[in-house]
C-alpha positions, 0 to 999 in steps of 0.5 A: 500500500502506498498513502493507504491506497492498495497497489492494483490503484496505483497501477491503474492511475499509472497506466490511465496517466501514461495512455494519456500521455501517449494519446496527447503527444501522438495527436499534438506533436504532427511528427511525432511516430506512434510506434516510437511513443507507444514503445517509450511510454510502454517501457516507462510504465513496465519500469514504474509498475516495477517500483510501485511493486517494490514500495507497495509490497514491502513485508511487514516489519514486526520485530520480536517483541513488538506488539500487534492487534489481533482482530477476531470475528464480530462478538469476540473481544480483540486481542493484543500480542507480541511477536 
């Protein structure tokens, strides 16, 4: 997660960002190739899910004696453990 929100978001505002992008500088820029963009702009989307899945998708860090929360089904009281 990043700022709370899960990486398949991150990930779709990425690629939303990168075809639009890509559609502004094929019909605005008259000697721009599509081929050439299309290529460009695909490879900086493979390299910026990449980072999004590292940053994203880092393992939780509970050191030993760390507390943490366990939730329980509705009803039940929640607990409070350590590593």
């Amino acid at each position: 997660m990043i700022f709370g929100r899960p990486t398949n978001l991150w990930l779709g505002l990425v690629t939303a960002g990168l075809a639009f992008v890509q559609v502004l500088i094929v019909t605005l820029v008259p000697t721009a190739d599509p081929i050439a963009v299309a290529t460009i702009i695909g490879s900086l989307g493979g390299l910026l899910a990449v980072i999004i899945a590292l940053v994203a998708n880092q393992p939780p860090a509970v050191k030993e004696g760390d507390p943490f929360v366990v939730v329980t089904p509705a009803g039940q009281a929640n607990e409070t453990r350590t590593a």
